[in-house]
Each structure stands twice: as structure tokens, then as C-alpha cells.
N, C-alpha and C positions, 0 to 999 in steps of 0.2 A: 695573606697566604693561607692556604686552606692547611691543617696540621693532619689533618690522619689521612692514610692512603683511601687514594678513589676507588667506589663499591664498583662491580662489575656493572648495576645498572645504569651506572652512568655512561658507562662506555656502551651500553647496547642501545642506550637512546639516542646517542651520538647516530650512532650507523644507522639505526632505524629514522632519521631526522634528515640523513643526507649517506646516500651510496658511498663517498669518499668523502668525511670532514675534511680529512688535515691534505688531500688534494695530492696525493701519492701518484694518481697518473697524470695529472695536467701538467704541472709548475716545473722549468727545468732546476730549479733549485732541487724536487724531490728527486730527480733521475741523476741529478750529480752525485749527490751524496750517496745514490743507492750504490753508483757506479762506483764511487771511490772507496765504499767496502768493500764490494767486491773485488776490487782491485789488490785489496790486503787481505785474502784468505792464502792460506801457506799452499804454493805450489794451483798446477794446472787443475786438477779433480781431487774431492775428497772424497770421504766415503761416507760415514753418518753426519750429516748438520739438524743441529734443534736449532728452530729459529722461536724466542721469547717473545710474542705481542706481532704477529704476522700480521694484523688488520685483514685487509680483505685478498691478500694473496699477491700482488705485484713484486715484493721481493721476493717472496717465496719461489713464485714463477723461476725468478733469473738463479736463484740457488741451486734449483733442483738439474736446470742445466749444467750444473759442475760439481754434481754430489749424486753416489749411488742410491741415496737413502735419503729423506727429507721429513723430520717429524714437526710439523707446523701449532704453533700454543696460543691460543687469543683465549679472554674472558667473554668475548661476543658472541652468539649464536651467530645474531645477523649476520657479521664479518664474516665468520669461520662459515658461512653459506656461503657466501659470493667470493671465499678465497677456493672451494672446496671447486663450485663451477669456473673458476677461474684456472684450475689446475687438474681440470677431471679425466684427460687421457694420461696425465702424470701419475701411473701407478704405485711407481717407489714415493710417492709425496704421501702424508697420511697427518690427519690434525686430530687434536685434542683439545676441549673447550674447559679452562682452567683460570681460577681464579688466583694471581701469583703473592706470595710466595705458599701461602697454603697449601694450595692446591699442586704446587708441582708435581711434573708427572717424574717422579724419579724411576719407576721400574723402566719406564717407557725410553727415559732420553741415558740411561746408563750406557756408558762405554762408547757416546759421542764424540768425534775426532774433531767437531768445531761445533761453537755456541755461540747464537747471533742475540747479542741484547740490544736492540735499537730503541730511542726512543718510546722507553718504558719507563728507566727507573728514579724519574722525579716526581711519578704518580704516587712510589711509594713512601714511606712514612722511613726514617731511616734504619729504626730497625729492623721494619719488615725487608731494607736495602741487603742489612746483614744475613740475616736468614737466606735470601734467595741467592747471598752470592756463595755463600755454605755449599748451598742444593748444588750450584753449577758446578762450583770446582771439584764435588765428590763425582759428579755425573761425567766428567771430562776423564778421555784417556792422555797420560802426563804426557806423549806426543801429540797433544791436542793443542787447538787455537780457540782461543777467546776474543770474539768484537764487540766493542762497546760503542756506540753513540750517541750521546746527548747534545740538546737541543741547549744554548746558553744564552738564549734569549729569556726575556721576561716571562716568567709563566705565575700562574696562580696556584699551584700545587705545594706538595709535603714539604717539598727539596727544589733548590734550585736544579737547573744540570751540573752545574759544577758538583756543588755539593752533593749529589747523589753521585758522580762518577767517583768524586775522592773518597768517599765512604766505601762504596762497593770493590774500588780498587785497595783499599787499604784491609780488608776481609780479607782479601786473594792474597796480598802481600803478606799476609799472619800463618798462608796455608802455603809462601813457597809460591806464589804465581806474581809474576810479577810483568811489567808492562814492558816488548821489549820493541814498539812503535809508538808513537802518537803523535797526532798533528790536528791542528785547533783553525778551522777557518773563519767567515765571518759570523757564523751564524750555528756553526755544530763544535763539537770536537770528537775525536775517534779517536781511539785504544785499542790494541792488539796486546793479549795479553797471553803469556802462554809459562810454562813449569819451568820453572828453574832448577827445583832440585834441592834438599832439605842439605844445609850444609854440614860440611864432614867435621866431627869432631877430632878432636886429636887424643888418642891412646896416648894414655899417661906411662902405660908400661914402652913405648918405643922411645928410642934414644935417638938421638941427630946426630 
């Protein structure tokens, strides 16, 4: 298993090797899974979504149909080309070419009312897990939604899926966000995770 998070030219060689490696528009395995996120965004329309690791644009696409505003983040040129023509009369849609967690674009996705991490964060290494789940949940309005999905099949990277979602979710868990969906099929699992609310202490000067 590979220990440090993958450089971004790995992934631009990916797309420049093949228009769709991981097969985003072919497989109905990828159009379920898209479906079944989207299926758990809170309510009919949002208003801003950042989507983390957009690839070439096919989720983006279906987001922007139910969001005013759409800021799309890949580490690829290539991708973020063919997601850009893939989304080019979508005006409210707008990408940024970012290496994560580094690179996040925090001025950009501040005061996001959802944040889609799909199948990103077993690329990274787990601390860089921690850092970027920092970035999110500072970037998130506390009436906001967080989607996570990971892949829990075999992979050769930093982190298993598991292992990247338990980390990333136990960050969010330390800041008050905490998971209040999740369902695990054969081959993903997804998290919805959204603010609970820092709990109330109790005033020692009040009496019962």
C-alpha cells in the first residue's frame, strides 16, 4: 500500500491516458452511486455546493441541477477541461484546479450550504485526511450538509476507504459534526454528515 498521498501528476496522467479512467459515464454501478447521493442532499434545491475531486464533470452536471451556485475542485487540468466543456452553458458552475488539502480553495467555497467528498480521501495520507476535514467543516454554514463516499474495496493507496472515512469523520466529530445518515453497500459507503451543535454546559451558578 502506497504510504503518502498521490501527487496531482498522477492523476493528470490518469485522464490524459484515458478520457474516463474510473468509467464515471459507462458502468451502472457509477450512476447508482451518483444517484444515491444525490438522493441524500437535505431537501429539494440548495444553494452553494463545493463538490472535492469533480473528475471530468458528470456529477457536477447532476448537482448543478439542484444547486444555485456549483464550485467544482479537481487537481487535473485535463479533467477540469472536459468537466468545464462538459458544464459550459452551466453559468452558475465555476472550477478551480487544486491540489487537496493544500491547496484548498477556502476563500472560494466559504459559506457552502453542502460539500460533496466522493471518492477522494483514501488518495490521501491520513493526516493530510485531517487537515482537509479542518478546511471543510470551517468552510460549511452550521445549517449545511456534508456527503462523504468511499470506495471499500481493495485499493493501493494511503488509506483504505474505511479507514479514510473513520478518520475524516472522527475530525468533524472533535468540531461538533457528526454523522446523522449512513448506509454501506456492496462495494461504497456514504455519510451524511451535518452540525450538531457544541453542547451546553451547565452554569454552576443555577440551582434545579
Amino acid at each position: 500500500m502506497t504510504k503518502e498521498t498521490w501527487p496531482p501528476d498522477v492523476f493528470e496522467a490518469l485522464f490524459r491516458a484515458s478520457a474516463d479512467p474510473w468509467d464515471f459515464e459507462t458502468t451502472p454501478y457509477e450512476r447508482s452511486k451518483l444517484e444515491h447521493l444525490l438522493s441524500c442532499i437535505p431537501g429539494e434545491h440548495t444553494g452553494f455546493a463545493v463538490e472535492l475531486g469533480c473528475a471530468i464533470g458528470v456529477g457536477t452536471r447532476k448537482l448543478a441541477e439542484r444547486c444555485d451556485r456549483v464550485l467544482a475542485v479537481d487537481a487535473s487540468a485535463t479533467a477540469l477541461g472536459m468537466a468545464r466543456t462538459r458544464c459550459a452553458e452551466m453559468l452558475h458552475v465555476s472550477f478551480v484546479e487544486a491540489f487537496l488539502p493544500g491547496g484548498y480553495p477556502a476563500l472560494q467555497a466559504a459559506g457552502c450550504d453542502l460539500m460533496i467528498v466522493s471518492e477522494l480521501l483514501y488518495f490521501l495520507t491520513k493526516d493530510d485526511i485531517r487537515k482537509l476535514a479542518a478546511c471543510v467543516t470551517t468552510s460549511l454554514k452550521k445549517d449545511g450538509a456534508l456527503l462523504l463516499v468511499n470506495w471499500t474495496g481493495h485499493t493501493d493507496t494511503p488509506c483504505t476507504g474505511d479507514e479514510a472515512a473513520d478518520c475524516f469523520i472522527q475530525v468533524c466529530a472533535e468540531r461538533f459534526w457528526e454523522v446523522d445518515y449512513s448506509e454501506r453497500s456492496k462495494s461504497y459507503r456514504l455519510e451524511r454528515v451535518r452540525y450538531a451543535g457544541e453542547p451546553k454546559l451547565e452554569d454552576p451558578h443555577e440551582t434545579g
